[in-house]
N, C-alpha and C positions, 0 to 999 in steps of 0.2 A: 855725572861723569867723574871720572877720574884723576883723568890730564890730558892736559892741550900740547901738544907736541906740533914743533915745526919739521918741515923736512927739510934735509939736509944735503945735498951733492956732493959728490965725488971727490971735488975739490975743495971741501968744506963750508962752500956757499950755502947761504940760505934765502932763499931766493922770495920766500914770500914773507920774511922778515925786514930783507932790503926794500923791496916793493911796499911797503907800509911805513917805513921812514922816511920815502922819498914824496908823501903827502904834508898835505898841510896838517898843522896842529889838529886844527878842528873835525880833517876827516880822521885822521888816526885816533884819536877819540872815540869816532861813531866807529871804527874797527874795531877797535875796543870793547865798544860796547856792545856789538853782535857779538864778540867771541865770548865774552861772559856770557851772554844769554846760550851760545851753547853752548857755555860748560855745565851753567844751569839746569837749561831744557833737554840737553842731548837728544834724543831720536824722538824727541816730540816736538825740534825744531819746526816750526811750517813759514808759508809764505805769509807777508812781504818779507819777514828776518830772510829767510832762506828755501830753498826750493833743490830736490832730488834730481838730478839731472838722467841716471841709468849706470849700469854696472856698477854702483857701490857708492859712484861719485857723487857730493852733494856740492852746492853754493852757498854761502852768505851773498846776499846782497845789499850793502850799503851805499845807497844811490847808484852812480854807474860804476860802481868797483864791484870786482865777485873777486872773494876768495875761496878758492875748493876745495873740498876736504874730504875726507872718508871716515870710518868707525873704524877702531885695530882693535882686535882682543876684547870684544863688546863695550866697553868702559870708558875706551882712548880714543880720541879725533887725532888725526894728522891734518896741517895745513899744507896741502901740495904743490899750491900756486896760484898766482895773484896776476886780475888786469885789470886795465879801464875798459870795459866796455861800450865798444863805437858802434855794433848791430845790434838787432833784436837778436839773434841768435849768437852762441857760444863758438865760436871758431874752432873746427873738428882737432886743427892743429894741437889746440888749446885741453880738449878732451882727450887727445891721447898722451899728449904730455902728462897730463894728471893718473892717466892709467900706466904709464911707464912707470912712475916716480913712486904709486902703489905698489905696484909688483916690487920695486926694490925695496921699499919698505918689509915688504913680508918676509924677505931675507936678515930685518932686525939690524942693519947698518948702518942707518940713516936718519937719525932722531936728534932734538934736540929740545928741552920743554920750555913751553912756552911761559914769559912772565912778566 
């Protein structure tokens, strides 16, 4: 891979940056350490690290946190957004927020790399 870029809103937020400081040392750590292994593995990511969700979007998951992400430009990961997950299932809320936040991305406004 090439680089990890977070995504970035409207109002300059970074929403799945904020969501990862707001854990303990020890999980931002294990965030950490899945986000290297995809910058490592990139699209040979698989499960437990991470799993494909559909239309583009994938997961990390470290214990009950996912963070989503997509490929830009074959090369590049966006981080699109960040939860604690409380169901077995991914809240559709939650999947279309990540498919919003793509779309804006592909208009090249919204980046910021990760480090």
């Amino acid at each position: 891979m090439k680089n990890v870029y977070f995504f970035v809103d409207e109002k300059g937020g970074n929403p799945v940056r904020e969501f990862i400081e707001t854990l303990p040392d020890k999980e931002q750590a294990k965030v950490a350490a899945y986000v290297s292994e995809l910058k490592i593995q990139g699209h040979n990511l698989r499960r437990p690290l991470a799993d494909y969700l559909g239309d583009g979007i994938y997961e990390l998951r470290p214990k009950n946190r996912r963070v989503f992400y997509f490929f830009f430009l074959k090369d590049n990961v966006v981080l699109v957004h960040a939860i604690r997950k409380k169901t077995d299932k991914i809240p559709k809320e939650d999947l279309a927020l990540c498919l919003r936040r793509k779309a804006e991305v592909a208009s090249l406004k919204s980046l910021s790399e990760w480090s």
